[in-house]
N, C-alpha and C positions, 0 to 999 in steps of 0.2 A: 370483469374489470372492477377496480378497488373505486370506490368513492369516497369523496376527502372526510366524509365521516367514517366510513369504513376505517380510514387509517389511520384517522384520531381516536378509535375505540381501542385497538387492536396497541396504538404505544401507549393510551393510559393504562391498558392491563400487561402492558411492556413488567417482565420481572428474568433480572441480571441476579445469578446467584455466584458467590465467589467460594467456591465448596471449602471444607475443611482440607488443611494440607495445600492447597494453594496459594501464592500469593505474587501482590499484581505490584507493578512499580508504576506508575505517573497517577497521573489525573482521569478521575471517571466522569461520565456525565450520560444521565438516562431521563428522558420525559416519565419514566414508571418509579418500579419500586425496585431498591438492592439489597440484597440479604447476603451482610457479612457474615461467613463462618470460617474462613480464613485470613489472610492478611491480604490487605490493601498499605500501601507505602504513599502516600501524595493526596489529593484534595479527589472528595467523593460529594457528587450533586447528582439531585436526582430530586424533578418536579413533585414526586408525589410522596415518598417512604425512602429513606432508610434504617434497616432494621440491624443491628450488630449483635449478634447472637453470644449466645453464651460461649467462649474460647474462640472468637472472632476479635482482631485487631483493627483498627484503623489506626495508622500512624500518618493523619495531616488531620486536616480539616472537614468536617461535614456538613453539607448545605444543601436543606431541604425542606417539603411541609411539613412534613413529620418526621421526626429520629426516636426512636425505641432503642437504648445501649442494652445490653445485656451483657458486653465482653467490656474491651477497653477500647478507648480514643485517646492518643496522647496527640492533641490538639482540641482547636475549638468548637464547638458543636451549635450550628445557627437551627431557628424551623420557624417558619412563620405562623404557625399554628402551633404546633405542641412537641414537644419533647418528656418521654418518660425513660430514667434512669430504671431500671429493676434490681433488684439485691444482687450483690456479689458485682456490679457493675461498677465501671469506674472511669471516670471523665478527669485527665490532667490539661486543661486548658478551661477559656471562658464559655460562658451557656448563655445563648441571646433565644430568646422565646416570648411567645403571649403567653403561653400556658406549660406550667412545669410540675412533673408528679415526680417524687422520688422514695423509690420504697426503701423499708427498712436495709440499710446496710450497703445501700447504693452513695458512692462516693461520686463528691464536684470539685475538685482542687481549681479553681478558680473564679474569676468573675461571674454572678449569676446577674443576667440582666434581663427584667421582666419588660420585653416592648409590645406596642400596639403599631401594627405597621399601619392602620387607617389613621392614626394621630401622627403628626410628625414632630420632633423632638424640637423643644427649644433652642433655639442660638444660642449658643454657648459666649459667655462675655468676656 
């Protein structure tokens, strides 16, 4: 019989791969990690990692603690901890992060906003 940490280990090392040549239509959501190498169409969350590989598409939104683009996202890309663009990569929408790396040749078409989720933002006047 599983114990409630047995099956809190077993969905942090939860990992959803979305192969090349496939692709998914709505909204995903995983307490682990997803490695895009085909298309996803709709909003892609995931507790821990998402990773959009090289010739991997997201076409919505991604929200997570970590995002790694390597293909394309045409939407916006959250992570409460860190986001790295890699070369050849390319983000059409806004980027919310604490922490942002973008290599040489990695594309942001959009809003870059550097947040701290332990401070909370000023009221707006």
């Amino acid at each position: 019989m599983a114990t409630g940490s047995d099956r809190t280990a077993r969905s942090e090392a939860a990992l959803t791969i979305i192969a090349p040549g496939a692709k998914l239509e709505g909204e995903l959501s995983t307490t682990g990690v997803v490695k895009v190498e085909g298309t996803i169409v709709g909003t892609v969350r995931a507790d821990r990692q998402v990773l959009v590989a090289r010739g991997g598409t997201v076409e919505g939104d991604v929200h997570s603690a970590e995002a790694i683009i390597g293909g394309r996202v045409e939407g916006g890309v959250s992570a409460t901890e860190r986001i790295e663009v890699q070369g050849g990569a390319v983000i059409h929408g806004d980027v919310n992060t604490k922490s942002l790396v973008v290599q040489e040749g990695g594309e942001i078409n959009g809003l870059v906003r550097m947040i701290d989720p332990e401070v909370p933002e000023p009221p707006s006047s």
